[in-house]
N, C-alpha and C positions, 0 to 999 in steps of 0.2 A: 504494500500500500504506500503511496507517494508521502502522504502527509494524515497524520490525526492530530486532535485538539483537546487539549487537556482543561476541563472550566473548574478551575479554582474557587472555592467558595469558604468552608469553614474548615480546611485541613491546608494549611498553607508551610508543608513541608516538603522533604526532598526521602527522607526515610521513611519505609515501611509508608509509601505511599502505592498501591494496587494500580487506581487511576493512572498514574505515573509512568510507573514500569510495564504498564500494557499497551500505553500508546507506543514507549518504549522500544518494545517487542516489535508491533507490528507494523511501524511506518518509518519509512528514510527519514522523514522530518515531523517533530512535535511543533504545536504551538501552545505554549501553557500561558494560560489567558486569566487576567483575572477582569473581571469587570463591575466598574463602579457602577452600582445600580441606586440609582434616584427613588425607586421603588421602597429599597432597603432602606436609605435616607431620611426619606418621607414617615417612615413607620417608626422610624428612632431608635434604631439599632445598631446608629454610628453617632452616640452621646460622646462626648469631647475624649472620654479614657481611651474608650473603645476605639476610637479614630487615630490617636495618637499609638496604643498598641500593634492595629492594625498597621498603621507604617513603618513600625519597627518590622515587623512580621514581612512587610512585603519588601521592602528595603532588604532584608536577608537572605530572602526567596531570590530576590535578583542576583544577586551576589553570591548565592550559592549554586545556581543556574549558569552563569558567565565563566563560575570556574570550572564549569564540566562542557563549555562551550555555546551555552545556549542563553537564554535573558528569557525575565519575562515581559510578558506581554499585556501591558495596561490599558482597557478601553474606557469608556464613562456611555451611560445607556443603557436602556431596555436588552440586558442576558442577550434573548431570545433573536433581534436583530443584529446587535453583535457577532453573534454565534454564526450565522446565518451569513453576515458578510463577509464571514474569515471562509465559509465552506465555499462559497462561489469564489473567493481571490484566493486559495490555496489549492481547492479540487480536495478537501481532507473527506474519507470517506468514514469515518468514526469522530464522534464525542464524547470523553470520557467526560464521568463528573461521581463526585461522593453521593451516595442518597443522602438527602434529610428529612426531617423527619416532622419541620414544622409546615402549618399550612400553605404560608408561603413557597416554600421550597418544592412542595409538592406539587404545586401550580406550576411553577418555574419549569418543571422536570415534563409534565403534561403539555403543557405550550411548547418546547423546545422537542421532544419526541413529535409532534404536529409538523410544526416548521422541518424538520430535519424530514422528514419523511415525505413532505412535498419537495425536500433539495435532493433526493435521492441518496441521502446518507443517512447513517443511525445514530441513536444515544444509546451510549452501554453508561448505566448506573451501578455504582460497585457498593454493596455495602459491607459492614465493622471498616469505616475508615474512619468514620468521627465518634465512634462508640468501637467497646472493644467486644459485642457481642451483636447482630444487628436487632433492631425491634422485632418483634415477632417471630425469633429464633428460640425464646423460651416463650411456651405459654401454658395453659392449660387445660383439659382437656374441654373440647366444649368451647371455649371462649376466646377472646383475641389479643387479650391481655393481662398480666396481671396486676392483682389490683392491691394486694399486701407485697410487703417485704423480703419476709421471712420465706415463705415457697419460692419468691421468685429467686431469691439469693442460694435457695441452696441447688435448684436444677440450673444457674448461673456457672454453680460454681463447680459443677460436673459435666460441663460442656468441654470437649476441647477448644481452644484457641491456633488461631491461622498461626504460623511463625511468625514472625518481624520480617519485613523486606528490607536489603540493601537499598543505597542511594544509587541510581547510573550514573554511571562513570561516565556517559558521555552522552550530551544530549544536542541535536544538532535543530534549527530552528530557521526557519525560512528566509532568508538575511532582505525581501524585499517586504516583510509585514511591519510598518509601521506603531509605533505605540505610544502610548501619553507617558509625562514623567511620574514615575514612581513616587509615591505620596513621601511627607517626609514629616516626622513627628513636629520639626518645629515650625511648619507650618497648619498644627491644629491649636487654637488660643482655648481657654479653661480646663487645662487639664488639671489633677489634683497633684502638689510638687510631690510628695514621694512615690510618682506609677513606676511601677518597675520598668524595667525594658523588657522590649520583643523580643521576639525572633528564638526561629528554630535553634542556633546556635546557642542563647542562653539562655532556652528551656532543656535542649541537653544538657549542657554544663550542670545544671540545677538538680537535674534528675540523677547524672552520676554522681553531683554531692550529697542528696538526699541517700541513695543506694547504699553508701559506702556510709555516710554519721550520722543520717539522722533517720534512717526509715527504722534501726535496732529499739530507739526509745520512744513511736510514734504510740504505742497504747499506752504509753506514763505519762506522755504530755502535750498529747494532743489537747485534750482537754485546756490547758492550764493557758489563763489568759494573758498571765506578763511570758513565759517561760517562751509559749507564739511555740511549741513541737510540731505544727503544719508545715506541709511539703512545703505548699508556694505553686504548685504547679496547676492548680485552677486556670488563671488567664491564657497557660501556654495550650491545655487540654481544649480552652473552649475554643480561642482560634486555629486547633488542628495545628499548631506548631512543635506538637507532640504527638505520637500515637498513643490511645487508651491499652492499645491490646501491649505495644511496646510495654507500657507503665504494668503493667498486670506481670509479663514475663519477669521485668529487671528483679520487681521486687518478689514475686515469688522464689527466684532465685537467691534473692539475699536472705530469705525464708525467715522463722522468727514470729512471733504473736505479733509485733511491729507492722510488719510484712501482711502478715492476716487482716491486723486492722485496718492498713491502709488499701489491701485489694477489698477490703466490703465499702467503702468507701466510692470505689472507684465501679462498684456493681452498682451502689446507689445509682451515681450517676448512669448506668445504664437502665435500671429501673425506671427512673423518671425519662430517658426519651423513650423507652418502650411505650409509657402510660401515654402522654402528650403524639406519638402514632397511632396510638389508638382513639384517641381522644382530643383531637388538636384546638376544641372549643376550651380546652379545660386551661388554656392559656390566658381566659380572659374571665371565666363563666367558673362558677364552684362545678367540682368533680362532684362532690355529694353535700348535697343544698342541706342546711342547715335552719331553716326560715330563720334570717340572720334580717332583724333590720337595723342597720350601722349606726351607731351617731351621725348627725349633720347639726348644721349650724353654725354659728359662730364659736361657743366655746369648745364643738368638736375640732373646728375652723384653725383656733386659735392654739389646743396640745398639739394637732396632727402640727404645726408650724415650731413649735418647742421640740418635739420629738426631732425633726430633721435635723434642727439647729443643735440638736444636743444639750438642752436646758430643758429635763424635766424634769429634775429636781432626785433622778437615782443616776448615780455615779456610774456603774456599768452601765447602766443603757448609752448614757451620756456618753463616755470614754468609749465603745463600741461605734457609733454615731459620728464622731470625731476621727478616731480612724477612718471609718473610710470617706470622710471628703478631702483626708489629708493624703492618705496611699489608693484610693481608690478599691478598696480590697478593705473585706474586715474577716478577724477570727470565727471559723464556724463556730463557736462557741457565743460567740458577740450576735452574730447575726440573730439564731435562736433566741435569746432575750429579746432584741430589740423588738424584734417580730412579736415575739408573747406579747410582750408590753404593748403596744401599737394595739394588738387586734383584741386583747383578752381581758388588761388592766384599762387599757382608756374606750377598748371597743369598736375601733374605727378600720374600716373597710381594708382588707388587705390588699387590695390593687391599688390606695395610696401609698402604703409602702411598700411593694412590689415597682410600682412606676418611678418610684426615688429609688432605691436600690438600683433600676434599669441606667436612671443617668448617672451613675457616677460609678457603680462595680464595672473592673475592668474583665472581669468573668461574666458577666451575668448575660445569662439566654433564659430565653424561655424555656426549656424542660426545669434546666434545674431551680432558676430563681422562681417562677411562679408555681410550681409544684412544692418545693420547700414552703413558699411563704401558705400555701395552701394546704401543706402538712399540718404545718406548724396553726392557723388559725382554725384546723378541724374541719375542713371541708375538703378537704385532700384525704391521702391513703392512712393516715394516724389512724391506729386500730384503737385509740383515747383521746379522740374526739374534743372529750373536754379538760383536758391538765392545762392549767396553768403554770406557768414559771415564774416564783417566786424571784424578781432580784434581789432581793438582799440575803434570800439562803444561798443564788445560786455563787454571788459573789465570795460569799464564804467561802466556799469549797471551790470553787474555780479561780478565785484571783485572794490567798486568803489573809497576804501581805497589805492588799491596794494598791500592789505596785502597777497595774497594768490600768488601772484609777489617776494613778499620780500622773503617769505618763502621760495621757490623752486628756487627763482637767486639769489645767495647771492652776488653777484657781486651790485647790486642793493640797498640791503640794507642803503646806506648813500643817496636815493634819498626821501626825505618825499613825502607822500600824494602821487596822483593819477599823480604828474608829473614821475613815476616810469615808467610807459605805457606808456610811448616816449625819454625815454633816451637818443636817439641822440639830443635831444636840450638841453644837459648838458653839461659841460665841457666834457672831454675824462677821467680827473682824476677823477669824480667824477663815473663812470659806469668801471672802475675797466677792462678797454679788455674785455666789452661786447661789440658784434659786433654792425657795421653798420647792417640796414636790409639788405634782402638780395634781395628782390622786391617791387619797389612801389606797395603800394594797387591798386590803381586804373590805372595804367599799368598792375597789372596780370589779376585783372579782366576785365578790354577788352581785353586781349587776351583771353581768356577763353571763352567769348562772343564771340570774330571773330570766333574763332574755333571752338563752335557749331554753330553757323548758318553756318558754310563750312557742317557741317558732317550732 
């Protein structure tokens, strides 16, 4: 075959890419395309982090493409016409691409199978490229999906897995296809100052430092909120500048209770795109409706705007909150709170804090951020519906210094030791105009209880 076309979308690597190594195989010349979709844009799934990591990622992708011979290839535009004017100015008789798994993409995939089929070419769809199991490769009997955890993780976890693919060594690329310049982080403006960097090259890096020192103490402190025992490797997983199925082999081989917890971890995240392919309303829409009628109004108006800012008057929620507008990225540990807090203690709609988490996590998609945040508020797959999350027990036992309090509320810092997680029993001079809270605990939570037994 003369030439195939490889559509770049949420796996923006050169390893253990299928897509890749099949156009690879089959044609004298690749063209590996990525293309800026207005589409994507418009729906707000290139929020300033997200934008700024994406151009680390593809800034990489070029660079790691040129030194195997080849570049890539940037368009701006509707996928589908894109796609379509590389197959008439190349003659490529193949289009590779990742499945995905959200609505969109599945549209994407449907209109371009159309178009390609009136240009006398095909899409070949590969799936485990952006999960390391594909959706609907575990299910249950009868059904399309699973809808608990625990069954789904253990026939997960007795599947075998594809091997890891090598990078090509040599990829050759049509030297008269034109392309737009490679985005560049410092031309995206609000991003938060400490976003990590992109790219496939320092999501490996990451992964062999996690492999070798830190995946051995990941079940002792993962949890712990100043101590931060998390990979890191969220952001690289979500733009595919990593392989899942790759992450699943390194660390089973580093092996280890560490290693275990951080492959169930890593099923999660395959869990949740199974649920969200099976269910792609469930992005916007409760999985299991709750008759939930939310606070509104002004002084709902007025917490849901203290929660963002990180002034509601509990130090972990706060210092979780603060994190991430400042790394773009928070502790799964931090996230669950703020979430409890948000939908459980103040009672307010979890697609406001799912659509704030959206702008500013340099991870967040929709399988995992609106699935989680819909675990977590009880209309998701929670087999406990109704637990609340105390903060100030959880900070106890997760942050039990207040070091990881002191860190992110600096207002705070002159309170020693664990008296930091209740500040209002301080002087006023001494908590610096941090707030009163902003609801008793146990006033939100019986109203949260009234309110579901009403719905």
């Amino acid at each position: 075959m003369k030439a195939s076309i490889v559509l770049y979308t949420s796996d923006l690597r050169l390893h253990d890419h299928p897509p890749l190594r099949a156009a690879v195989r089959e044609a004298d010349e690749v063209v590996p395309l990525f293309v800026r979709d207005p589409g994507v844009e418009k729906a707000g799934f290139t929020a300033p982090n997200r934008a700024a990591f994406l151009a680390d990622c593809l800034g990489d992708l070029d660079a790691g493409l040129r030194e195997r011979g080849g570049r890539l290839v940037v368009r701006a535009g509707d996928p589908v016409r894109v796609v379509r004017e590389l197959v008439g100015a190349t003659g490529a008789g193949r289009v590779h691409v990742a499945a995905g798994v959200s609505a969109y993409a599945r549209r994407r995939a449907e209109r371009l199978r159309a178009a390609l089929d009136e240009a006398g070419a095909e899409l070949v769809e590969h799936e485990a490229v952006i999960t390391a199991l594909p959706p609907g490769d575990v299910v249950p009997g009868g059904k399309d999906h699973f809808a608990v955890f625990t069954p789904y993780s253990r026939q997960w976890s007795a599947r075998h897995l594809r091997e890891p693919l090598g990078a090509p060594r040599r990829i050759a690329v049509p030297p008269d296809v034109g392309s737009d310049e490679v985005p560049r982080r410092a031309d995206v403006a609000g991003i938060s100052p400490g976003l990590a960097k992109g790219g496939e090259r320092a999501g490996r890096a990451r992964l062999g430092s996690w492999c070798r020192d830190g995946i051995g103490r990941y079940e002792d402190l993962h949890d712990d909120l100043a101590g931060d025992g998390t990979s890191r490797l969220s952001p690289y997983l979500h733009f595919g500048a990593l392989s899942a199925a790759e992450c699943v082999h390194r660390a089973r081989a580093a092996g280890g209770a560490g290693a275990d917890a951080f492959v169930r971890q890593l099923c999660w995240r395959d869990f949740h795109h199974q649920v969200l392919a099976a269910r792609p309303a469930a992005a916007h829409e409760d999985y299991r409706p709750r008759g939930d009628r939310w606070r509104t109004g002004r002084t709902a108006a007025r917490e849901a705007a203290a929660w963002r800012e990180g002034r509601t008057g509990y130090p972990v929620v706060d210092a979780a909150m603060r994190q991430l507008a400042h790394e773009g990225w928070m502790h799964n540990r931090g996230r669950l709170l703020a979430a409890s807090f948000l939908t459980k203690t103040l009672y307010l709609d979890w697609r406001l804090g799912a659509a704030h988490f959206l702008g500013l996590l340099v991870d967040g998609d929709l399988a995992n951020n609106q699935l989680n945040w819909q675990w977590v508020a009880g209309t998701g797959t929670d087999t406990r519906p109704g637990r609340v999350l105390n903060p100030l027990t959880q900070a106890r036992t997760y942050d039990p210094d207040a070091d990881y309090v002191r860190r992110w509320v600096p207002e705070l810092r002159g309170i020693g030791g664990r008296a930091a997680h209740e500040p209002w029993k301080r002087p006023p001079e001494e908590r610096e105009g941090y707030p009163e809270p902003l609801v008793d605990l146990a006033e939100g939570r019986d109203r949260f209880r009234r309110a579901r037994e009403k719905g």
